[in-house]
PyMOL Python script that loads the backbone (N, CA, C, O; Angstrom):
from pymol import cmd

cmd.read_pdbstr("""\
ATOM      1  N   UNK A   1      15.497  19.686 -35.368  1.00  0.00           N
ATOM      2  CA  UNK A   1      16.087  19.333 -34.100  1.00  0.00           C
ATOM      3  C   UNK A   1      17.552  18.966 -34.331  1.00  0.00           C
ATOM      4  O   UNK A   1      17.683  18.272 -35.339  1.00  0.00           O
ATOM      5  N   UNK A   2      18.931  19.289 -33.549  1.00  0.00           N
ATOM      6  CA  UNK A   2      19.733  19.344 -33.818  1.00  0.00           C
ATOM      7  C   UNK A   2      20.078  17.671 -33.261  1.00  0.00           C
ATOM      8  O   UNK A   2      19.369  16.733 -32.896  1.00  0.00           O
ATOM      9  N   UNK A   3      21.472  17.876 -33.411  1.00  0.00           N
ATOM     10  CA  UNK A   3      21.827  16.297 -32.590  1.00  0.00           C
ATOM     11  C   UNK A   3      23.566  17.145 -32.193  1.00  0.00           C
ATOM     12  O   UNK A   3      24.213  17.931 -32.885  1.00  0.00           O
ATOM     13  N   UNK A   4      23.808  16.679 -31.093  1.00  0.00           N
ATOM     14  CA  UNK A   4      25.305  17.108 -30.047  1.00  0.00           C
ATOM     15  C   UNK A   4      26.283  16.017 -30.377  1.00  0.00           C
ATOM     16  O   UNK A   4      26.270  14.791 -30.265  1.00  0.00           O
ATOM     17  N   UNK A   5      27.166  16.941 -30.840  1.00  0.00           N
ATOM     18  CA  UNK A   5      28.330  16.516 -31.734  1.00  0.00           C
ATOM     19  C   UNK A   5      29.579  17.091 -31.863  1.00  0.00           C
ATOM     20  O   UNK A   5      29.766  18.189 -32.387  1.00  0.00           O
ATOM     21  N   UNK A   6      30.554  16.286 -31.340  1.00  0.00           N
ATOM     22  CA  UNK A   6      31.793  16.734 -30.414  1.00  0.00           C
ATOM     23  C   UNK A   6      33.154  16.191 -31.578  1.00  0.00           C
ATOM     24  O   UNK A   6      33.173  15.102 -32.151  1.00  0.00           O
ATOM     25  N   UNK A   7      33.940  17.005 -31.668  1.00  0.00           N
ATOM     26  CA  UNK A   7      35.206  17.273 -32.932  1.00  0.00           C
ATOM     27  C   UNK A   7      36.184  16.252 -31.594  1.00  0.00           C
ATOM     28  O   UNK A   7      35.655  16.338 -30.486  1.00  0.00           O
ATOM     29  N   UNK A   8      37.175  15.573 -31.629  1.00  0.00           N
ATOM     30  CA  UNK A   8      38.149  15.117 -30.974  1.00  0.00           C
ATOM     31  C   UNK A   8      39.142  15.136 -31.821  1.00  0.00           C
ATOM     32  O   UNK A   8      39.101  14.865 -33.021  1.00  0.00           O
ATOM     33  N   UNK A   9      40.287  15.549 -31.008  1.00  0.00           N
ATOM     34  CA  UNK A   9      41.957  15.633 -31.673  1.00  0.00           C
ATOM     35  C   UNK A   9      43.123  14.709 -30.540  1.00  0.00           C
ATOM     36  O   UNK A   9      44.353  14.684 -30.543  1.00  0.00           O
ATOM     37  N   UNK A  10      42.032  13.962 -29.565  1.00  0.00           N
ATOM     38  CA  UNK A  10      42.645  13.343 -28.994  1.00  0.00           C
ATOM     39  C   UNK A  10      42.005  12.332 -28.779  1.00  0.00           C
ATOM     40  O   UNK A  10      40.783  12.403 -28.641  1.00  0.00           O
ATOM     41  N   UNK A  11      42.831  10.871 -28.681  1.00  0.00           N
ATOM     42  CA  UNK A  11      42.498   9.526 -27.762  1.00  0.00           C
ATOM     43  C   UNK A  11      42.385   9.102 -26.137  1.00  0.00           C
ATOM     44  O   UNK A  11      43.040   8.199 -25.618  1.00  0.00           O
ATOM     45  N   UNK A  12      41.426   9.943 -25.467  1.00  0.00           N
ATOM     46  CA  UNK A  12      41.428  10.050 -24.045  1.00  0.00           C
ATOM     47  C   UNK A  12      40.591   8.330 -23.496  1.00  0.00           C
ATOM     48  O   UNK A  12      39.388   8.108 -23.636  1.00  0.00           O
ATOM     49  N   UNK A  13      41.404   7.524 -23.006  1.00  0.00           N
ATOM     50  CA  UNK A  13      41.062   6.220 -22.457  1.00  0.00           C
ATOM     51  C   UNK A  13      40.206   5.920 -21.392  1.00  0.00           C
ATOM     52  O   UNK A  13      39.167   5.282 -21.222  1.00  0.00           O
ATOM     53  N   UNK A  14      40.980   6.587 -20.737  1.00  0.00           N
ATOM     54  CA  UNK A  14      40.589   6.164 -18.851  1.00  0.00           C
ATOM     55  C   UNK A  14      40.642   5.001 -18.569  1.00  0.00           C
ATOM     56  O   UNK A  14      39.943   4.746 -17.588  1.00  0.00           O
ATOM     57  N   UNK A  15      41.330   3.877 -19.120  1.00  0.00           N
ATOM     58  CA  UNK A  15      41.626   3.185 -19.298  1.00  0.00           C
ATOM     59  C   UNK A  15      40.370   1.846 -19.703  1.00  0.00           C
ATOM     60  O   UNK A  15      40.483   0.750 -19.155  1.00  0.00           O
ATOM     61  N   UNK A  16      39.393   2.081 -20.556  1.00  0.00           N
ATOM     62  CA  UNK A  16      37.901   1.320 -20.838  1.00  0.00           C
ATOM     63  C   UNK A  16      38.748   0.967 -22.405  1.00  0.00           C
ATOM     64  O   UNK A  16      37.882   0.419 -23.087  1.00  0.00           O
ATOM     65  N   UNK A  17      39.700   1.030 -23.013  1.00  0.00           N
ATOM     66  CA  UNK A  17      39.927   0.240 -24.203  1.00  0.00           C
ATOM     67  C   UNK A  17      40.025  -1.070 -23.995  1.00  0.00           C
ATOM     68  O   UNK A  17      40.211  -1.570 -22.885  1.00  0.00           O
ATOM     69  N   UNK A  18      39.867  -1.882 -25.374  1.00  0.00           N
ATOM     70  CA  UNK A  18      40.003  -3.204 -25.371  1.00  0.00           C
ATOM     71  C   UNK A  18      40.528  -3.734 -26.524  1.00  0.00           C
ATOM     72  O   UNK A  18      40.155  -3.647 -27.694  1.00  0.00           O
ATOM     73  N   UNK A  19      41.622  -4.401 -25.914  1.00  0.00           N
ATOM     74  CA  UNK A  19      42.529  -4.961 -27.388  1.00  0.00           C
ATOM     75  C   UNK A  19      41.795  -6.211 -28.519  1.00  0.00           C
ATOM     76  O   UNK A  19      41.367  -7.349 -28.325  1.00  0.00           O
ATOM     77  N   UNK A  20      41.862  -5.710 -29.221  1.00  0.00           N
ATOM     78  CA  UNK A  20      41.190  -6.886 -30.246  1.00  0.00           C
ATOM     79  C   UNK A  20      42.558  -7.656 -30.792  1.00  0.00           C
ATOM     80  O   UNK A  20      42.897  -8.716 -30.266  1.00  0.00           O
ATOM     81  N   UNK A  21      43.359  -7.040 -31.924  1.00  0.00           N
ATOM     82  CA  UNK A  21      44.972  -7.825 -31.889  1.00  0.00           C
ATOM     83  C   UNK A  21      46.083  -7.450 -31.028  1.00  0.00           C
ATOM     84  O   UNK A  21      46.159  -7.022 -29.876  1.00  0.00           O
ATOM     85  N   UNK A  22      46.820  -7.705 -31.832  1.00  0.00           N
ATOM     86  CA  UNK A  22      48.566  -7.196 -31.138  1.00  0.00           C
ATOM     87  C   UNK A  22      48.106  -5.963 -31.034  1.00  0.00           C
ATOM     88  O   UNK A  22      47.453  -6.080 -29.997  1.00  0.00           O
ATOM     89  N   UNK A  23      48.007  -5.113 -31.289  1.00  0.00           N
ATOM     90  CA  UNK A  23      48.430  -3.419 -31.941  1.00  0.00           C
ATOM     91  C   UNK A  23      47.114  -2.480 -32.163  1.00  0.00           C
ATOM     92  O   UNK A  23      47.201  -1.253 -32.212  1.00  0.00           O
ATOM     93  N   UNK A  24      45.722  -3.286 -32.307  1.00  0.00           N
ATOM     94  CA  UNK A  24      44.555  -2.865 -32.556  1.00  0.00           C
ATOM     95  C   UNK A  24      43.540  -3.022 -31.092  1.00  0.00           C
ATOM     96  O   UNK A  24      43.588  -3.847 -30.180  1.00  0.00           O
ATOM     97  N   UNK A  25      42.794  -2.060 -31.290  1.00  0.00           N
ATOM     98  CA  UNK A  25      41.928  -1.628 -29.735  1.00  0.00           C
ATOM     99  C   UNK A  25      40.695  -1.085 -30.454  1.00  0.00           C
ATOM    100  O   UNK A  25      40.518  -0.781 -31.634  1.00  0.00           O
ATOM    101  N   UNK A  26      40.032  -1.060 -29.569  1.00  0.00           N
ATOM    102  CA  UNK A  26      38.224  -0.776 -29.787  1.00  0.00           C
ATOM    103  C   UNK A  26      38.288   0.119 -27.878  1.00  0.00           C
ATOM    104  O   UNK A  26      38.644  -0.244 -26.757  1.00  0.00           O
ATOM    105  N   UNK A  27      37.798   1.194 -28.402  1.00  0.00           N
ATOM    106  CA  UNK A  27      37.345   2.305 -27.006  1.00  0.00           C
ATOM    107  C   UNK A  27      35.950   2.785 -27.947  1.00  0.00           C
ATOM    108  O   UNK A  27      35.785   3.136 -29.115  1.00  0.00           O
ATOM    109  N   UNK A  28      34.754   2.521 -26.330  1.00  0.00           N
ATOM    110  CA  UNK A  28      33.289   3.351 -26.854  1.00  0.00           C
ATOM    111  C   UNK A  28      33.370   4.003 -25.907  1.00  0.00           C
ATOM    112  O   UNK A  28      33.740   3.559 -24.820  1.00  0.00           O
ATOM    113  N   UNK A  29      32.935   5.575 -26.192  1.00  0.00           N
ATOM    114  CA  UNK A  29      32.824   6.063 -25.475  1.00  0.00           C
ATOM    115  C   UNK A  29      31.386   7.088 -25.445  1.00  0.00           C
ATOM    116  O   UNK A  29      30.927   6.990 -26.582  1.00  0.00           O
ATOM    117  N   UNK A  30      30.560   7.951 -24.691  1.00  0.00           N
ATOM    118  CA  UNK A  30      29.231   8.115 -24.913  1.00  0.00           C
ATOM    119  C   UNK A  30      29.532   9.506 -25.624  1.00  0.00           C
ATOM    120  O   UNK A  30      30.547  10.197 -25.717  1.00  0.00           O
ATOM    121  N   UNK A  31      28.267   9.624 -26.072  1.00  0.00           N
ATOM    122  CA  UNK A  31      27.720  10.631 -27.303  1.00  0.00           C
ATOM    123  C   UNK A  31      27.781  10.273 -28.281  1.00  0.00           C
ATOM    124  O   UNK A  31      27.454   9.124 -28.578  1.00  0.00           O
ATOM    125  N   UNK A  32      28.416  11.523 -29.488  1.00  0.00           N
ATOM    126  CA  UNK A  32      28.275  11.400 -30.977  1.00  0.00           C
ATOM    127  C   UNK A  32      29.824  12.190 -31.286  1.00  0.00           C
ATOM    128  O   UNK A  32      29.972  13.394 -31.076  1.00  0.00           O
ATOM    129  N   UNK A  33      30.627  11.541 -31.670  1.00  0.00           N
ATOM    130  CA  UNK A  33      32.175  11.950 -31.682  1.00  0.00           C
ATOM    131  C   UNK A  33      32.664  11.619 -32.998  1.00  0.00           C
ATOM    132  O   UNK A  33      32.634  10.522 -33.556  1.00  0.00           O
ATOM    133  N   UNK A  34      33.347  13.270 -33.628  1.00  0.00           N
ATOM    134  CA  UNK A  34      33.864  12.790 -34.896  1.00  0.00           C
ATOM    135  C   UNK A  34      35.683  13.008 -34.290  1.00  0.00           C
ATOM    136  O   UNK A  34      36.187  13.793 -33.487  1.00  0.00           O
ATOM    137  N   UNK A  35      36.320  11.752 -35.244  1.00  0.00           N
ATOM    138  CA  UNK A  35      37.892  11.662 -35.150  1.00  0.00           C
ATOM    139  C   UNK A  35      38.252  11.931 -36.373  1.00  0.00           C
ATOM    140  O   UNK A  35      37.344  12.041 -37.197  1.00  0.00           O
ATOM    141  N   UNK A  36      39.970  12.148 -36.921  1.00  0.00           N
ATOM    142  CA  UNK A  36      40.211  12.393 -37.613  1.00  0.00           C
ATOM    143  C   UNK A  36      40.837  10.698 -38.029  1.00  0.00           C
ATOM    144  O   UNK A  36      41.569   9.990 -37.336  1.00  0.00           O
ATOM    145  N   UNK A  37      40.319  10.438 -39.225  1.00  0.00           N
ATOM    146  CA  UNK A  37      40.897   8.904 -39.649  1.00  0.00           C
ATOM    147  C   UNK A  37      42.096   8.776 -40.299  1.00  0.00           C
ATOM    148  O   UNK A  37      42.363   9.755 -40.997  1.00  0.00           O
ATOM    149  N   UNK A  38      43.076   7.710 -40.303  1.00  0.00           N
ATOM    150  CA  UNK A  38      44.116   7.782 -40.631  1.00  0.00           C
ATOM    151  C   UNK A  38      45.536   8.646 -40.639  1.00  0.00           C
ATOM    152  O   UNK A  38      46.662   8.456 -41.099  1.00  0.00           O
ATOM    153  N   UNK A  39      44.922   9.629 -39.933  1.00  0.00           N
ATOM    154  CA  UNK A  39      46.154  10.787 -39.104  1.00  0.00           C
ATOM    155  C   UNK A  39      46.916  10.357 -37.597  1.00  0.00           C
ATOM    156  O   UNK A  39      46.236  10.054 -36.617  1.00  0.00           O
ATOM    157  N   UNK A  40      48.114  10.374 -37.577  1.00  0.00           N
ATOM    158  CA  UNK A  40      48.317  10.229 -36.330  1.00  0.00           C
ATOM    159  C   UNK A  40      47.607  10.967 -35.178  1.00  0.00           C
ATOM    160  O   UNK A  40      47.533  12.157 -35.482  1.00  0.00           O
ATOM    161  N   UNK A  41      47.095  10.739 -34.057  1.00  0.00           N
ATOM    162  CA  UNK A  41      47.202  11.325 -33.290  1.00  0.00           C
ATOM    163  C   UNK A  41      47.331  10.811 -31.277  1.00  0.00           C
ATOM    164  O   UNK A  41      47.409   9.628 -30.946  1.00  0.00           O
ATOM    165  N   UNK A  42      47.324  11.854 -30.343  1.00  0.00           N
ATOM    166  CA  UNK A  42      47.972  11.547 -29.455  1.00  0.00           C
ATOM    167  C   UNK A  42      46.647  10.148 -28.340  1.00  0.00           C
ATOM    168  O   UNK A  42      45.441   9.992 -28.531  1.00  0.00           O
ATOM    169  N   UNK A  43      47.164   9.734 -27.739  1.00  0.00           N
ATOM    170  CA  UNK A  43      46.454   8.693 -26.780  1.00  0.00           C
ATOM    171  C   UNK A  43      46.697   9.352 -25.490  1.00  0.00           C
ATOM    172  O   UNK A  43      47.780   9.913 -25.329  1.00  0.00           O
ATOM    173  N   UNK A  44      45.927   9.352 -24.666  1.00  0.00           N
ATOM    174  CA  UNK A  44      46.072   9.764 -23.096  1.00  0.00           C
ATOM    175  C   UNK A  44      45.258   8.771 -22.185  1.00  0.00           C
ATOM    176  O   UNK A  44      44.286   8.143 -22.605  1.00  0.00           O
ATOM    177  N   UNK A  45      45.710   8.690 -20.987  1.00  0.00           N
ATOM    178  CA  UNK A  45      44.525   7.796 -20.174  1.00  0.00           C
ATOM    179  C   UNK A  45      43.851   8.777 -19.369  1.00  0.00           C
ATOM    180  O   UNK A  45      43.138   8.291 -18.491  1.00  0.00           O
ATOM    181  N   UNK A  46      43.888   9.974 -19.435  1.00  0.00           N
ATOM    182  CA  UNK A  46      42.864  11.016 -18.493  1.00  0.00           C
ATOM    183  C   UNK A  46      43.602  12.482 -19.452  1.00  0.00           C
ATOM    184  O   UNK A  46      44.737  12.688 -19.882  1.00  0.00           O
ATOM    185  N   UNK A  47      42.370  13.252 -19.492  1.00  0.00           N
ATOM    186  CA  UNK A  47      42.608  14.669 -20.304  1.00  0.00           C
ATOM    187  C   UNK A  47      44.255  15.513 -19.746  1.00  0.00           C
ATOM    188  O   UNK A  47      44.923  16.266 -20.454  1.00  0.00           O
ATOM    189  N   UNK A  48      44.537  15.146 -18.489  1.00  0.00           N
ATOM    190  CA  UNK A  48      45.788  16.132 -17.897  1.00  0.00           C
ATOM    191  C   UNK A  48      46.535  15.193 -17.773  1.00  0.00           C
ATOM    192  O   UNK A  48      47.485  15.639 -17.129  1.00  0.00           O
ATOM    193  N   UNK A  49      46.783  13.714 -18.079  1.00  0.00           N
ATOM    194  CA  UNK A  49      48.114  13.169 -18.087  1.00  0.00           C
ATOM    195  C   UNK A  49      49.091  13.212 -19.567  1.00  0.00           C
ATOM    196  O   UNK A  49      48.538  13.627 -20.586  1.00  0.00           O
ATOM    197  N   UNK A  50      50.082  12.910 -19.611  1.00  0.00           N
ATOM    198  CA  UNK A  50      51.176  12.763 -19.945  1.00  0.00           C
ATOM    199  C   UNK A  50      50.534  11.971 -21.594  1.00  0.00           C
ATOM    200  O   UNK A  50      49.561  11.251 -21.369  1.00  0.00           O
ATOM    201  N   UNK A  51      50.916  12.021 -23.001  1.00  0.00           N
ATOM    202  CA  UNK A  51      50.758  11.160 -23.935  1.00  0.00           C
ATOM    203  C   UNK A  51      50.924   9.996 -23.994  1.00  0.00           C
ATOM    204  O   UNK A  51      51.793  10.197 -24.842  1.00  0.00           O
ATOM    205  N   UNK A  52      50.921   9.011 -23.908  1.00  0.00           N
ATOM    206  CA  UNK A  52      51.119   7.494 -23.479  1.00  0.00           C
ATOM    207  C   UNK A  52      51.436   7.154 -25.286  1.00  0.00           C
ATOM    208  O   UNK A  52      52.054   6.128 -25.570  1.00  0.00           O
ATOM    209  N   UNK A  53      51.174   7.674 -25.898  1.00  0.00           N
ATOM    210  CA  UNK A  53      51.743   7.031 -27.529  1.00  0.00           C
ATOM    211  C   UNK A  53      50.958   8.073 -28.597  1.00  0.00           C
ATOM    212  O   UNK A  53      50.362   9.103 -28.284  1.00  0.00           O
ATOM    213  N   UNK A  54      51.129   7.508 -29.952  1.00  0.00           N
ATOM    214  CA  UNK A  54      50.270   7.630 -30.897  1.00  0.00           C
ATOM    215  C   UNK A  54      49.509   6.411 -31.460  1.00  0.00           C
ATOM    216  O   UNK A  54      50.005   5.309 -31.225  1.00  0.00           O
ATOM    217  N   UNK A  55      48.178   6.481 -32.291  1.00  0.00           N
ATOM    218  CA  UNK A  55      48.063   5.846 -32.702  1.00  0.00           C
ATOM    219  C   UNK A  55      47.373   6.370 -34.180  1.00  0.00           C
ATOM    220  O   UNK A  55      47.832   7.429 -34.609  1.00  0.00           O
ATOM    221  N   UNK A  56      46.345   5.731 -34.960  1.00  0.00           N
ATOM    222  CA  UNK A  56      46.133   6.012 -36.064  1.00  0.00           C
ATOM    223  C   UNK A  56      44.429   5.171 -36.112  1.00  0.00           C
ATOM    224  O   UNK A  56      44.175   3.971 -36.010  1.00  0.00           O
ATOM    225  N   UNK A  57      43.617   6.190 -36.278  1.00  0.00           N
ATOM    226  CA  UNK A  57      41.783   5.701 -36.089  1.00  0.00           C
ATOM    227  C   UNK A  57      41.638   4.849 -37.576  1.00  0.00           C
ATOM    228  O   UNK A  57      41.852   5.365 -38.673  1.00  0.00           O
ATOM    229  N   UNK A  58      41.312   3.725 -37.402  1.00  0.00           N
ATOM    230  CA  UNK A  58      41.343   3.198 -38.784  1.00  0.00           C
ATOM    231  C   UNK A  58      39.340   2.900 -38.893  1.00  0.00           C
ATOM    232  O   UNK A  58      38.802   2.531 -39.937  1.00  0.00           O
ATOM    233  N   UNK A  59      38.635   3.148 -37.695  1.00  0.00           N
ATOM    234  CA  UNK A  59      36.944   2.819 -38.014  1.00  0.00           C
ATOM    235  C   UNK A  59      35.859   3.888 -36.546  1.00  0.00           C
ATOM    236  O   UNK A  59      35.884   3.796 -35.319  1.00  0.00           O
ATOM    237  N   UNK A  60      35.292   4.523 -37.207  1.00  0.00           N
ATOM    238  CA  UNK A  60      34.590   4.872 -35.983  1.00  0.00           C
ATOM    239  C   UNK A  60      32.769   4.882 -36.724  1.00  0.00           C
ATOM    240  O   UNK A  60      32.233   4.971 -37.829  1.00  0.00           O
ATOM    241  N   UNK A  61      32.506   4.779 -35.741  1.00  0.00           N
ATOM    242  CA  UNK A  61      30.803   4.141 -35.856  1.00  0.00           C
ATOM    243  C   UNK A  61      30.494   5.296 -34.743  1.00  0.00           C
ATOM    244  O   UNK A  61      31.170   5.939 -33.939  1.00  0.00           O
ATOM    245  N   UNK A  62      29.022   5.216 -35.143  1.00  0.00           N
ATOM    246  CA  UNK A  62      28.255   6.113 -34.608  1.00  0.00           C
ATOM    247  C   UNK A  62      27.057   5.470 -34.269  1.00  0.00           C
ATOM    248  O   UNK A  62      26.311   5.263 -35.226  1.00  0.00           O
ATOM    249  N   UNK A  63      26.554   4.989 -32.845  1.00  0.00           N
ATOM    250  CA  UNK A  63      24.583   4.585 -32.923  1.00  0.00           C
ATOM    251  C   UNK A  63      24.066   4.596 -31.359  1.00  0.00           C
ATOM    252  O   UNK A  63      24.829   4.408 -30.412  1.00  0.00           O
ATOM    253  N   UNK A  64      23.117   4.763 -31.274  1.00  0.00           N
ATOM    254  CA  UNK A  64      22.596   4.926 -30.021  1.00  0.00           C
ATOM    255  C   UNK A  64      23.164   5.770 -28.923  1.00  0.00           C
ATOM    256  O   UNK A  64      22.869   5.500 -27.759  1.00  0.00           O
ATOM    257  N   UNK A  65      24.080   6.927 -29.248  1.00  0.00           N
ATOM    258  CA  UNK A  65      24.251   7.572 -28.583  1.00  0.00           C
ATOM    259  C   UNK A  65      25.646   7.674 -27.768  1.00  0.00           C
ATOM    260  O   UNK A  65      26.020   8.434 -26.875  1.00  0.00           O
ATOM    261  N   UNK A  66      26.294   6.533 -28.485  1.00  0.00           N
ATOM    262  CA  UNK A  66      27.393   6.379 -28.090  1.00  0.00           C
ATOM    263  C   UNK A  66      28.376   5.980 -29.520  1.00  0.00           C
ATOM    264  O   UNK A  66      27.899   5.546 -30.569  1.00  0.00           O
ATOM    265  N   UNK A  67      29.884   6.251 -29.263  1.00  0.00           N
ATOM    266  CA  UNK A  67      30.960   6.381 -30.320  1.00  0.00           C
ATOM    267  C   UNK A  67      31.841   4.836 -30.301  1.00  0.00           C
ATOM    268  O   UNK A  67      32.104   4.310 -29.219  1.00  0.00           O
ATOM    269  N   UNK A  68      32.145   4.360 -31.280  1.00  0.00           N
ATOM    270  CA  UNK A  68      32.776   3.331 -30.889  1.00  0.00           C
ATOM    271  C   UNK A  68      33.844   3.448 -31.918  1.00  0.00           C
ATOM    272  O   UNK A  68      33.506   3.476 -33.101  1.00  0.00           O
ATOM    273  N   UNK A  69      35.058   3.517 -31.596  1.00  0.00           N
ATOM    274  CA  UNK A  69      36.351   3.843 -32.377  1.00  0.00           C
ATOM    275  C   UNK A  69      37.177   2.539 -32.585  1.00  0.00           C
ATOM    276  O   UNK A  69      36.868   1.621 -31.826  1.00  0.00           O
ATOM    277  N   UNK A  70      38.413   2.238 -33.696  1.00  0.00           N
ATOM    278  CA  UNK A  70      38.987   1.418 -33.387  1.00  0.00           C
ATOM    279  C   UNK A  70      40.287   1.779 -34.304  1.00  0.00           C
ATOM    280  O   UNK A  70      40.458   1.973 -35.507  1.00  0.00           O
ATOM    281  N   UNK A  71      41.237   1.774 -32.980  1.00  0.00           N
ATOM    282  CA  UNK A  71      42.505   2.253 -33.882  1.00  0.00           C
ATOM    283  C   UNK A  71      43.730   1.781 -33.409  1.00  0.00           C
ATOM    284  O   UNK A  71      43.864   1.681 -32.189  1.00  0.00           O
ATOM    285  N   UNK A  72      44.853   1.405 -34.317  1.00  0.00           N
ATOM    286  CA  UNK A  72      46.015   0.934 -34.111  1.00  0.00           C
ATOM    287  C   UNK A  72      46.945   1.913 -33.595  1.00  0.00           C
ATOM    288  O   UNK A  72      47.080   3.012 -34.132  1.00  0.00           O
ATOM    289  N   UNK A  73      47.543   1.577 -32.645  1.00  0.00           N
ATOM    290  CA  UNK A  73      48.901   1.781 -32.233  1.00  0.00           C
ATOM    291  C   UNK A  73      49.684   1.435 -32.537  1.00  0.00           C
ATOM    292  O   UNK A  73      49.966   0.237 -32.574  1.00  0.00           O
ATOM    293  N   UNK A  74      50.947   3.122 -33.182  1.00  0.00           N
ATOM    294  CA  UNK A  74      51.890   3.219 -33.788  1.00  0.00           C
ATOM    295  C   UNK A  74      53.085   3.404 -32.865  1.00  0.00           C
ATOM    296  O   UNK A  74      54.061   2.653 -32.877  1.00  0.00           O
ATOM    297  N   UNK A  75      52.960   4.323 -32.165  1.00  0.00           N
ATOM    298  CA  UNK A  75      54.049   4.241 -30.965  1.00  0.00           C
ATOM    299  C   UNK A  75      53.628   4.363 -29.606  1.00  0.00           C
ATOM    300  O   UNK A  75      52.504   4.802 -29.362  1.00  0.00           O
ATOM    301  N   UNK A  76      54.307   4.067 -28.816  1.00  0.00           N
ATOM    302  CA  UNK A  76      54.005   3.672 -27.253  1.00  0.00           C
ATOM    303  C   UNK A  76      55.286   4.633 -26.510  1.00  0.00           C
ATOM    304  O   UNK A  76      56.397   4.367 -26.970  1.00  0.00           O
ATOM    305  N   UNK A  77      55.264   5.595 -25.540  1.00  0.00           N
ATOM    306  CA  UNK A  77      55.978   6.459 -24.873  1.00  0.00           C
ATOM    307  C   UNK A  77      56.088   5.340 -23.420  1.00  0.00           C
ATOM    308  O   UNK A  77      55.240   4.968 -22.609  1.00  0.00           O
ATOM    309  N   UNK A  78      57.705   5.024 -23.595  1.00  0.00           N
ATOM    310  CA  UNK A  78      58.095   4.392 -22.336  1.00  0.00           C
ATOM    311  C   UNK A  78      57.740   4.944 -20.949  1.00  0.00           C
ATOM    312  O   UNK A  78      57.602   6.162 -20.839  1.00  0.00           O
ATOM    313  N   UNK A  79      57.614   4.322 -20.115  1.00  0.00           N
ATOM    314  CA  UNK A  79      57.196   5.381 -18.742  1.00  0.00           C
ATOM    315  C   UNK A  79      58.719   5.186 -17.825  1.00  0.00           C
ATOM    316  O   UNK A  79      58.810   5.865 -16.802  1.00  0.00           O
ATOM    317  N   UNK A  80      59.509   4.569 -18.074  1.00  0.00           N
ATOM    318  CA  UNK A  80      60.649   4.597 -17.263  1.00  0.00           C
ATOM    319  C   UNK A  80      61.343   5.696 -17.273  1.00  0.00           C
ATOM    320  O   UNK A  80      62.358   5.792 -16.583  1.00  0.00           O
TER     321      UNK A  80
END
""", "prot")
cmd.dss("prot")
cmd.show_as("cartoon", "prot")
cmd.util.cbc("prot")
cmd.orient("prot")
């Protein structure tokens, strides 16, 4: 029996993250999701907006069916 299992090259929010420090965040999101760790990559708050920063996945867990990531932010894209 297989198990459904989804590659991500992006940080899509919708805005359900939650800051743990200054600079560090925890987003769960549902299924079984592999990230790439310690690579930059882009943050969005919905799949068709604009990049809102980078950051860098420093832990992702896998259980019950849902993904729970946690990664620092490296840069932040001004909106002005």
């Amino acid at each position: 029996m297989g198990m459904p299992l989804e590659m991500n090259t992006m940080i899509v929010t919708k805005g359900r993250e939650k800051r743990i420090e200054e600079n560090t965040f925890s987003l769960v999101k549902e299924g079984y999701r592999l990230y790439p760790i310690d690579i930059p990559i882009d943050i969005r708050k919905t799949m068709d907006s604009d990049t809102s920063g980078q950051a860098l996945i420093k832990k992702v867990e896998l259980e019950a069916n849902t993904t729970t990531i946690t990664y620092q932010l490296i840069s932040l894209n001004s909106t002005n």
